[in-house]
N, C-alpha and C positions, 0 to 999 in steps of 0.2 A: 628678149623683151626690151622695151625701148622706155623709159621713164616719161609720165605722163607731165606735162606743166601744168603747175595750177591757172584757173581760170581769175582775175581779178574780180574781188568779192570787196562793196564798199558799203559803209552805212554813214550817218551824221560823223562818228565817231573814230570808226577805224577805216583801212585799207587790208588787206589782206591781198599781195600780190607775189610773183613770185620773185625767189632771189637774184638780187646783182650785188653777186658776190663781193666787189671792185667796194661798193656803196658800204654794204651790209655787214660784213667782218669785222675793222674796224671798230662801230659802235656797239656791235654783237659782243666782242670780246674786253669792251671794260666792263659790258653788264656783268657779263659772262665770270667776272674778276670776285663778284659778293659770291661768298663762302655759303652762306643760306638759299642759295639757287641750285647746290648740287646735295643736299643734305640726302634729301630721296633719291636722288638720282643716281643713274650705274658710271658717270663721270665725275669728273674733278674739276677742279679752277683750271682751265685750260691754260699754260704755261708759255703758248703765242698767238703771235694772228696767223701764223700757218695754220696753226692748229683747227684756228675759226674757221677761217677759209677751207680748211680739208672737211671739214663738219659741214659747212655750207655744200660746197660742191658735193660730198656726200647725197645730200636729201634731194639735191637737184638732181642727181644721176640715178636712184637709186628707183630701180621701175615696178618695186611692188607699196610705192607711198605718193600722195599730192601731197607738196609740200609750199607753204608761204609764207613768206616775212610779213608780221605785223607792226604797222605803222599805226602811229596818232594822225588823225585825219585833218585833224586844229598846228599841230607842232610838229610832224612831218617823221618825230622823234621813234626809233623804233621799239618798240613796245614788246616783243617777242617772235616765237616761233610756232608753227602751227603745222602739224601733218595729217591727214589719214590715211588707211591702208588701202591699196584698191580694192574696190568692193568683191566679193565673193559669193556665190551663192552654196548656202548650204543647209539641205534641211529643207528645200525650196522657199528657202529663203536669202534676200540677200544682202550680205551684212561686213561692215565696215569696225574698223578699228581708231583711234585718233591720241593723238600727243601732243600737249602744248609748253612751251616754257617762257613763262612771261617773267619781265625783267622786274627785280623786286621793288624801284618806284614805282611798280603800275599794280603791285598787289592790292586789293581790298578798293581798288578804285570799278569797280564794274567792266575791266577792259576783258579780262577772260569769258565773263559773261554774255558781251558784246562779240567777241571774236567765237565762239561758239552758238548763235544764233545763227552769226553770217555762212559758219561753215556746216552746222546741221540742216540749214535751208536749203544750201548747195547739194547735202548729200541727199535729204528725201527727198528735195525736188526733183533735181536734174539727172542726178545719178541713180536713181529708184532705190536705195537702201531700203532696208526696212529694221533696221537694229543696228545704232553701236554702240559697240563695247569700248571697256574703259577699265583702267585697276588703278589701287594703290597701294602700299604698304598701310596698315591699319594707323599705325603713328603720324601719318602725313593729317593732321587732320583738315590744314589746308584744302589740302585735292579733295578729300574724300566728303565735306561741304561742299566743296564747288560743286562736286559731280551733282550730287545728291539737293540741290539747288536747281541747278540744269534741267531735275526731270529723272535722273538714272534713278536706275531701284539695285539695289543689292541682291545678284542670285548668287554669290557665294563666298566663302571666305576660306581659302586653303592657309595648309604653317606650309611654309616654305622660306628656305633657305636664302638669307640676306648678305652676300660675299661683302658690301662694303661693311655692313655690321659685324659680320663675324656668327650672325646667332640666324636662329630659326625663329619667325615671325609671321603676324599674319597678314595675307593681303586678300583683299577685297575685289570684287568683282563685280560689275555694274554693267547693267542694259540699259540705255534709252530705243523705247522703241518707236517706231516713225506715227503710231495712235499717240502714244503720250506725248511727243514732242507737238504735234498738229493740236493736241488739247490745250497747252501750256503757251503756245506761241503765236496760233493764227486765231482771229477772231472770226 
């Protein structure tokens, strides 16, 4: 299987296009440097630019994800990370996964909000999804706002085992499905 490219996805605000590596590493990994970008997450303060770069080319290679560098549309400045899973059908249904990681100047500034319009437009439109999913650890309450803003609803919450914590915790599980998101965003 051959890894998909993402499609260039823009509004007033953002770009969402795909990675050049060459460009993207570099700024990717002083974000990548704040300690509060990985607290949730199963990585660490990445220790070089190999390191970014081998993450970068990761997502770009990797043929079960679309993945795109987000950019500020006004400052050109790169604002985060954006993937989903390729869609699946199941259940006759069919349905998509998503991950984002935006750099901690662009929290609370509406850019995650903006970059998940452009990228749920792409997937119910063009890609016919009809559901995606999404998790967080219960303590993030960052993401689990975001989502739950977004549109997602909560259908569950397993304890599951947290390696960077050490403990068993709970994490959360969320639908947006292609009704709610068409209620919430098209007029």
């Amino acid at each position: 299987m051959v890894a998909i490219p993402g499609k260039t996805l823009r509004d007033v605000t953002l770009i969402l296009r795909p990675f050049d590596v060459d460009r993207d590493a570099p700024e990717w990994f002083i974000a990548m440097q704040e300690p509060d970008m990985h607290r949730w997450t199963g990585n660490q303060v990445p220790d070089s630019l190999a390191n970014v770069r081998e993450l970068l080319l990761g997502y770009i290679a990797h043929p079960d994800i679309i993945a795109w560098c987000i950019r500020d549309g006004r400052s050109d400045q790169m604002v985060g990370t954006y993937w989903i899973a390729i869609p699946v059908t199941c259940e006759e249904k069919c349905m998509s996964s998503d991950a984002q990681r935006i750099a901690k100047p662009f929290w609370r500034t509406g850019c995650t909000m903006a970059a998940r319009r452009l990228v749920y437009r792409y997937a119910f439109e063009e890609l016919a999804v009809d559901e995606m999913h999404a998790g967080a650890w219960e303590q993030n309450v960052n993401s689990v706002q975001s989502m739950e803003r977004a549109g997602f609803e909560l259908v569950e919450v397993k304890i599951r085992y947290n390696p960077k914590y050490k403990e068993a915790m709970n994490e959360r599980h969320y639908v947006l499905t292609r009704q709610n998101w068409l209620k919430l965003y098209r007029i």
